[in-house]
N, C-alpha and C positions, 0 to 999 in steps of 0.2 A: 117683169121678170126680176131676179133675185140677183146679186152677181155674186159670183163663187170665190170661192178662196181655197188655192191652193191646198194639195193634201195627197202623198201618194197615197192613202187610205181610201181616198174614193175609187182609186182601180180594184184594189181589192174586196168592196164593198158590192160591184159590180152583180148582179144576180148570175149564177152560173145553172140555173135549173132548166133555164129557156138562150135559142138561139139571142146575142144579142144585137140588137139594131145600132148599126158604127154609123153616122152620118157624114156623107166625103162635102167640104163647105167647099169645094171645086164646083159641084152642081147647082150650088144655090145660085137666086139672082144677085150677082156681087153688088148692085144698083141698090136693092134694094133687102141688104141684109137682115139687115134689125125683124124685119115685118116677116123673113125667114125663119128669123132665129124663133119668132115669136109664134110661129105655125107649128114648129115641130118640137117645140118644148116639152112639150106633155109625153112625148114619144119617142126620142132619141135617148139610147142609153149613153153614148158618149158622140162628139163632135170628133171628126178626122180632119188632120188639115194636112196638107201635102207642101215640104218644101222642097223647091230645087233650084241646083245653082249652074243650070245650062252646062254642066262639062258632066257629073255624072248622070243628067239627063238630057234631055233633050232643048227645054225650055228654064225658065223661069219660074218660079210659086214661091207662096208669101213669106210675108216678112213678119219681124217680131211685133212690130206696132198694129200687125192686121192682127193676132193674137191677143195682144194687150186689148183691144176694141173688142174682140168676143167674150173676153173674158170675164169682161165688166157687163155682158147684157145675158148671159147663162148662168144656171146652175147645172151643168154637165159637167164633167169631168173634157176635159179637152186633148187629145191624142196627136202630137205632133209629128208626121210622118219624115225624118230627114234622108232624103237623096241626096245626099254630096258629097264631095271626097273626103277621104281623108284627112287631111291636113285642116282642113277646118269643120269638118264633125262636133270636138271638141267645145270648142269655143260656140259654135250653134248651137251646141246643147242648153249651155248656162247661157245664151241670151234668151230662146224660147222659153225654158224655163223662167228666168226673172219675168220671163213678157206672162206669164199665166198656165203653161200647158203641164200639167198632170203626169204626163204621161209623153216620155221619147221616147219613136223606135230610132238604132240606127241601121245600118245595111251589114252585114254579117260582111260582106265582101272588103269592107272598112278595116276589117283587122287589129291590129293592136289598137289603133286609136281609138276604135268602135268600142272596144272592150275598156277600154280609161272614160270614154264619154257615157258607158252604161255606169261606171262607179260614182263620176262623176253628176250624173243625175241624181243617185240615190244620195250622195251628199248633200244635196241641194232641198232634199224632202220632196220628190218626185221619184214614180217610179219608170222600169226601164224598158226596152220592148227589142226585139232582134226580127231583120226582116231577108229575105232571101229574092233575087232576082228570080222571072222564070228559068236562067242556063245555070245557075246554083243549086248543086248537087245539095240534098236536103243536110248531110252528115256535115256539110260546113258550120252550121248552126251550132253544132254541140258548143265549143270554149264559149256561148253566152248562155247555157240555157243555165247554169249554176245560178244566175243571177237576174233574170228576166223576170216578166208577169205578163208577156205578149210576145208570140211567136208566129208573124207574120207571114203568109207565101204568096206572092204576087201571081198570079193566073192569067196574066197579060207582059206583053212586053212593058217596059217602065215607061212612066210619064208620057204617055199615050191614050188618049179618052178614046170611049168609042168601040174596041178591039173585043172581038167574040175569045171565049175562055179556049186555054188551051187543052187540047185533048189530055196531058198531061196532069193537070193539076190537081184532078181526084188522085190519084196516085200518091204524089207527091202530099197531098195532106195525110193518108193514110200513113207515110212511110215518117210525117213529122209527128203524128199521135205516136208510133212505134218506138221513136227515140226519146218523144218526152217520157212512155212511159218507161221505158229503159233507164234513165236517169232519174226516176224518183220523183219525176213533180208532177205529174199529171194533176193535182188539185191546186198547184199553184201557179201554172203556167195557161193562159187562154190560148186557142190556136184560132186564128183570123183566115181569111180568103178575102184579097183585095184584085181585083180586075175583073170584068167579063160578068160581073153582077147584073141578071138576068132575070126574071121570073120562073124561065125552063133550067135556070144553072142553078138556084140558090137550093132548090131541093137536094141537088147533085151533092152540094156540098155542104149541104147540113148534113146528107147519111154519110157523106167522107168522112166527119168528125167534125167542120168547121164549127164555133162554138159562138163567132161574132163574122159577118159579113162588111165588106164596105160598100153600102150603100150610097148612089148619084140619083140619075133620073128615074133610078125604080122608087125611089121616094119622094122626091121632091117635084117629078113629074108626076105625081099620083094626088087628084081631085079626094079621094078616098083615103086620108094616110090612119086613117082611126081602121080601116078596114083592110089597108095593106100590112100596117104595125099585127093585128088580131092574125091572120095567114104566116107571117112571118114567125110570129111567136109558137106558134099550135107546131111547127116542123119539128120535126124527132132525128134525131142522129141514130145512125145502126146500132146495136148492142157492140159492146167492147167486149 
């Protein structure tokens, strides 16, 4: 494998004509990454990494150095998911950034700081991303879509594996295509669906509008991914 180098241009570079395939590196086998990374290269449009710092989730998830070590065995674009407070949002952003990732959401819920750490990336030559809890009403999004290129809705309770989609979250993707295109970017804004990623949910939410999924064991539990990637790719979102 090739190793990448930094570039928010690789977000925007992203194919927007087909659902795109988000890799969650939470499902891989952490044992035995490398020989993961090396399976799904061919086929992953960008790598998801999920951080949290146990207070606004539940748990624990990676660190800058487990970033810097992907970043060095991919040529993907690397998407850094941040869960954490406030207070140090910020400063998380510019270490993952230095560490290699592409691409920071933070949590809309973050607020001002959220909104200094999306500036704050694009300074850095990274671009920015804004993410919504499932009990975050979708209009909270708005003070980051001026400046985003990933509009995140979580479809599960947070940092929690495992968890069936919420009834709710077709909805809610519809009501976020409605606001993106209300503010003018619908070509420059992706809209994601992360949780409850299913083989009977992803149709769901490819005709909701979702545009990138985040992909765990429907990928990397699949013997088949040259043929799970081909299904994946063929799904069509409603007419707008």
């Amino acid at each position: 494998m090739t190793s990448k180098s930094l570039s928010g241009g690789a977000i925007a570079s992203l194919p927007r004509h087909r659902l795109l395939g988000e890799f969650s590196l939470w499902s891989a086998d952490l044992a035995n990454m490398e020989r993961d990374l090396h399976r799904i290269e061919p086929y992953v449009d960008l790598h998801h990494i999920d951080v949290a710092d146990a207070r606004f989730t539940p748990g624990f998830l990676f660190f800058p150095d487990f970033v810097a070590r992907i970043a060095k065995l991919t040529a993907k674009p690397i998407h850094v998911h941040l869960m954490v407070e406030a207070e140090i949002v910020e400063e998380q952003t510019r270490q993952f950034i230095e560490a290699g990732a592409d691409l920071i959401s933070v949590h809309a819920e973050t607020g001002e700081a959220g909104l200094r750490a999306v500036e704050l990336a694009k300074q850095l030559g990274a671009e920015a991303g804004v993410v919504l809890r499932l009990e975050t009403s979708v209009p909270e999004a708005e003070p980051f879509l001026a400046e985003v290129a990933f509009f995140t809705l979580l479809g599960t309770s947070i940092g929690v594996k495992g968890q069936s989609l919420s009834d709710k979250a077709c909805d809610r993707l519809r009501q976020a295509r409605s606001l993106i295109r209300r503010v003018g970017r619908e070509k420059a804004i992706v809209l994601a669906a992360d949780g409850g990623i299913r083989e009977q949910t992803v149709p769901l939410l490819r005709a909701a509008g979702a545009e990138t999924v985040v992909l765990g064991s429907l990928a990397f539990g699949d013997k088949d991914l040259p043929g799970r990637m081909a299904w994946l790719h063929a799904l069509e979102t409603q007419p707008r």
